[in-house]
C-alpha positions, -999 to 999 in steps of 0.1 A, spaced: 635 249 661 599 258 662 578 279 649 563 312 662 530 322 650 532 354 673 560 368 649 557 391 621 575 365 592 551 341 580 554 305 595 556 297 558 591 321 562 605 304 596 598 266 580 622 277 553 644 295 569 649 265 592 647 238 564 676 266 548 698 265 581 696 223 583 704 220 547 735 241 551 746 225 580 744 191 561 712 175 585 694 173 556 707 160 525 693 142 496 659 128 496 635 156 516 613 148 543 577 143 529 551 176 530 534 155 553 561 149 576 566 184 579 533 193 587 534 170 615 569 180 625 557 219 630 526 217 635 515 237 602 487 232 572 500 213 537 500 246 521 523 265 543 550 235 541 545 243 499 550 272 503 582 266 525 593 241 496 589 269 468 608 295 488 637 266 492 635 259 451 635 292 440 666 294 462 683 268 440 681 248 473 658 218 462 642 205 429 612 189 428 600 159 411 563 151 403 553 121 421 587 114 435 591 147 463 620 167 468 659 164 467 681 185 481 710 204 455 738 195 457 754 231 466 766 222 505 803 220 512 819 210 483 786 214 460 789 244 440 
């Protein structure tokens, strides 16, 4: 999945939304890929892949940990 920067939802939006659909599907579980991995990965600035991660925590989807990065919940099949 890419980006679109020609659509109306923030690329902020589509990163999470995308992060959303591969944590669901299982592809990503525990340990997050780094902020600056992601950037690389789509192409976008280290605020927009925040911003992606904030969406995703206040979704219950990830906690972060100072220094450490982010882990996935555990709330896929089987989580709660």
């Amino acid at each position: 999945m890419t980006i679109d920067l020609g659509q109306p939802t923030p690329p902020y939006r589509q990163l999470a939304a995308i992060l959303q659909d591969r944590i669901e599907s299982g592809e990503l579980a525990g340990r997050m890929p780094s902020e600056k991995t992601l950037m690389q990965e789509y192409g976008l600035a280290h605020g927009t892949v925040r911003k992606a991660i904030a969406v995703l925590r206040d979704e219950g989807l990830v906690q972060t940990t100072p220094g450490w990065g982010s882990y996935v919940t555990d709330r896929g099949p089987g989580g709660s």
